[in-house]
N, C-alpha and C positions, 0 to 999 in steps of 0.2 A: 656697229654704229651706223652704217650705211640703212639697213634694213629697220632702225631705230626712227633715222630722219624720212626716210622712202613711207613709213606708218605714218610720222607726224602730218605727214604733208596730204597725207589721203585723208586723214582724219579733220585736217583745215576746207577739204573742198565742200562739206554739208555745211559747214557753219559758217563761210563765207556766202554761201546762195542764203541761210536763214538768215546772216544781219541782213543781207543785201534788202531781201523781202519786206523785211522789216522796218528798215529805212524807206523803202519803196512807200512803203502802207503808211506812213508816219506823214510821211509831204504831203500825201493826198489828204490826210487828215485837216492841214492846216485853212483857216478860215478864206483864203485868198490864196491864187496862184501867180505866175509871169503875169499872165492877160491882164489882169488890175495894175497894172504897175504899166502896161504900155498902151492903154485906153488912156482916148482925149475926150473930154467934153464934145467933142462933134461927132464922135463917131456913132454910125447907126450899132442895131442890134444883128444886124446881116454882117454889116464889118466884123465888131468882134466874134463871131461865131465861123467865119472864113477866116482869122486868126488862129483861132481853139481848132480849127480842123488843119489849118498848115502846120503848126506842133503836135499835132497828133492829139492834143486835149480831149478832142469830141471823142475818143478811144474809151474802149471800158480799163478798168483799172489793168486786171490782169493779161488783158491784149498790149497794154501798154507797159507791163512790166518783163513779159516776154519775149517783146520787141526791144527793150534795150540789153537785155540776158545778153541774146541771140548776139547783138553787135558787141556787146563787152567781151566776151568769149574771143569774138577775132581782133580787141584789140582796139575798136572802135567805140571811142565814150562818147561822140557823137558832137555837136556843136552846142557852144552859148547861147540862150535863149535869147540872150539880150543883147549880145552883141554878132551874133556867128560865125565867130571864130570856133574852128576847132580845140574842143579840149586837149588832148594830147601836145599841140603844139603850144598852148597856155602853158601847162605842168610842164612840159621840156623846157621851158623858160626860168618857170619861177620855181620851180623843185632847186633847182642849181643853185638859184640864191638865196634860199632858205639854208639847203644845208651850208652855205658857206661864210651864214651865219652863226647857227645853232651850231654846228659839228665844234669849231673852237670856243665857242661859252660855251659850252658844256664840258670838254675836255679843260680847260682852265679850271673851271669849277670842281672838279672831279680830283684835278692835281692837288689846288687849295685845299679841299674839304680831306683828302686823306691826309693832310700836313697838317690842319688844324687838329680834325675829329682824334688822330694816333696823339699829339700832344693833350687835347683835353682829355682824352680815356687814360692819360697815362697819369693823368693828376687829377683824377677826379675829388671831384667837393673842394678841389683848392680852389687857389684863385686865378690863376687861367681857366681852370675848366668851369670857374662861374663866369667868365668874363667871354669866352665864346659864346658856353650854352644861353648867357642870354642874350649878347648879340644876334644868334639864329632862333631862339623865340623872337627876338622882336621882328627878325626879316622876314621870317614866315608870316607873321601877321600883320605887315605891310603889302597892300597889295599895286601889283607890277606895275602896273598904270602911273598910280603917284612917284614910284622910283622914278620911270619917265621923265614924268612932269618935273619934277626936281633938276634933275641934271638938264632938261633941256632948257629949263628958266636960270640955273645958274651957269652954265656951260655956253650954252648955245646963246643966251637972249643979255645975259648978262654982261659976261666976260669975252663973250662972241669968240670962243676957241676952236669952236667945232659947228659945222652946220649940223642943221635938226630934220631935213625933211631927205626923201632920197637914198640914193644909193651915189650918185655923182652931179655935179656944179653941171648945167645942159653946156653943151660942147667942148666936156674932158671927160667923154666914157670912155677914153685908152692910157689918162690919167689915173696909177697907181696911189700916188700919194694923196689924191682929190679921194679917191675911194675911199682910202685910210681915215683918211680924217670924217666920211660919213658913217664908219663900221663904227668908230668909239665910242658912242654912245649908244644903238643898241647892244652891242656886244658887251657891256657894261650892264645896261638896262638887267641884260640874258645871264651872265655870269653870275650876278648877284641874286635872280631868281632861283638861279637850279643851284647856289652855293650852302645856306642853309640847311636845307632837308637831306641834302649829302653828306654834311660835317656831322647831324645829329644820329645819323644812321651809321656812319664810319666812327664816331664814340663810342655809339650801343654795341659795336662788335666788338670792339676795342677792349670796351669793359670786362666784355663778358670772358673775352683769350684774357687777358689778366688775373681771370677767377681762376682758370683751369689750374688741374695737377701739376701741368708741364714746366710751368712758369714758377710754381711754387718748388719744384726738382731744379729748378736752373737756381734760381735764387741760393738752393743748399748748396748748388758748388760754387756759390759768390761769385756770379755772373752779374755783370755788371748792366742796370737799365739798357742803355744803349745796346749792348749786345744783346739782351730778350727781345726786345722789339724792333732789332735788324733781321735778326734770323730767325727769328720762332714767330711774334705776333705779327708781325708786316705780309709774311707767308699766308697766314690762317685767314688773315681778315680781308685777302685776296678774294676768296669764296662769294662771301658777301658782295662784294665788290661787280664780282661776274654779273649778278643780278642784276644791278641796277643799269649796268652799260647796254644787257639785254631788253631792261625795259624803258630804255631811254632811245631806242630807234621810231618808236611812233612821233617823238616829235621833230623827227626832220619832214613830218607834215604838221602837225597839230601845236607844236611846243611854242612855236614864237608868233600865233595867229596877234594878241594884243600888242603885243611890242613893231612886231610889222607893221601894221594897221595904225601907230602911233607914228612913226619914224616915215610912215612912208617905203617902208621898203617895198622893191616887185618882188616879193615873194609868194606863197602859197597864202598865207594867211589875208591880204586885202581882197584877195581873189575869191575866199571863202565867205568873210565877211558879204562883201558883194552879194555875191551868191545867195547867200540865207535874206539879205533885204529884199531880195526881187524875186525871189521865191524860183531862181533857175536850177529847176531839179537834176538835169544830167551833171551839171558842174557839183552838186551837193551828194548825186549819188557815187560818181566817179573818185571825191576826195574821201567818202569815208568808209567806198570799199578798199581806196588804196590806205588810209588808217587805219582800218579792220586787219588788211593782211600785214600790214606791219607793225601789227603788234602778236598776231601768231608765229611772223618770223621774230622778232623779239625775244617768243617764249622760246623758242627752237634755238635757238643763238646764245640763249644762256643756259639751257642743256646742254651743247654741243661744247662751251666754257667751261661749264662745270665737271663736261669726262675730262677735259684736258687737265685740269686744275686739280680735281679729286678723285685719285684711283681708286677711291670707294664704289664712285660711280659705274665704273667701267664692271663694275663686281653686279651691279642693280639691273645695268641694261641689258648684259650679255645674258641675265638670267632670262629675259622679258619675251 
């Protein structure tokens, strides 16, 4: 297995330098850079161009793209174009409150969606499993934003239960419960996002271990629902399961960029927003090489699930 993960990871270092390139090549492409975003009406043409030379703009593309290589490698993504702050000390910041958002709406959702999706796969075409499956058609085709808006005009502006902006009331950042009461409504927002497409996916496995031989052998020795899908379905549709938790680590950067960016949280997402409006390329290169490689560790993470999970597997890799 060692030698399995020791290949993955050498196989990630070509295609982290290709997106990187590639991202690199894509900003340059766009119509406008930083410099338009921090020219004033008075400035000469000598100004802005000792601008574009202090961020290294007047650079050729690939002297400029080498030049940040070079410092990403030791670890150094360089400063904000617009504010100069150090990135790494940004992302130390708000990577911590991203995940300390997403990590529990997504594990709540994950709890829910296998409690719902095992009850509607177990009654399918009745009437729970119409009453979820179209509950999570509708969620899915509700998009996040308006969830948002909803709770924070009935919640927040209405009923005034919960504040709507932040992460803490200014001068109770050591205040637990002030925190708590700013978490419920995106963690709400997030829950109900990632809830859906969970339940629909934990059905579709659900169903399918229902079809199987196995169940139909349990059934002849009048085994009771309850017991098939304690010990036999709840097992199998574990697999499945490994997958999506594997492909659910890219969004402890990417997954709650809208719902931050509504609520106000310091997380990674206003920061990226930001970013993309002012055209500050190291903060835009820096976030989606570290969302590139996590979601290669992703994939590596739900292989490494699935030897535990499936000693089938351990049968595929040791062959490899």
């Amino acid at each position: 297995m060692s030698k399995y993960i020791l290949k993955r990871i050498l196989q990630a270092i070509p295609l982290l330098l290709i997106i990187s390139l590639i991202v690199f090549f894509l900003i340059q492409l766009a119509p406008y850079d930083v410099i338009d975003s921090l020219i004033t009406p008075n400035m000469s043409e000598e100004m802005i161009e000792l601008l574009r030379g202090r961020y290294g703009l007047d650079q050729p593309f690939i002297i400029r793209y080498f030049n940040w290589l070079q410092n990403a490698l030791r670890g150094d993504f360089g400063n904000s174009l617009t504010t100069g702050v150090p990135i790494s000390q940004e992302l130390g910041i708000r990577i911590p409150n991203t995940i300390r958002l997403v990590v529990p709406a997504y594990l709540t959702a994950l709890i829910l969606a296998i409690t719902f999706g095992m009850i509607a796969g177990a009654n399918k075409n009745k009437f729970l499993d119409k009453i979820i499956d179209g509950f999570c058609s509708f969620s899915i085709a509700t998009p996040t934003f308006w969830v948002a808006m909803l709770l924070i005009y009935f919640f927040g502006l209405r009923l005034n239960w919960f504040p709507i902006l932040g992460m803490y009331t200014v001068g109770q950042t050591q205040d637990f419960a002030d925190y708590l009461r700013h978490f419920i409504l995106p963690f709400t927002t997030l829950t109900l996002a990632f809830f859906p497409s969970l339940t629909r996916y934990i059905r579709m496995s659900t169903i399918k271990q229902v079809d199987e031989d196995y169940v139909l052998i349990q059934k002849s020795f009048h085994a009771t629902k309850w017991e098939i899908f304690s010990r036999h379905i709840s097992r199998n549709i574990l697999i499945p399961i490994v997958t999506q938790i594997g492909l659910a680590l890219p969004m402890l950067v990417t997954g709650a960029v809208i719902t931050e960016s509504i609520f106000s949280w310091q997380g990674v997402g206003p920061y990226l927003m930001h970013a993309a409006r002012t055209m500050d390329y190291p903060v835009i290169m820096a976030l989606m090489l570290l969302s590139a490689s996590l979601v290669i560790l992703g994939n590596l993470l739900s292989d490494v699930l699935y030897f535990l999970v499936d000693p089938r597997i351990k049968k595929e890799i040791s062959s490899q």
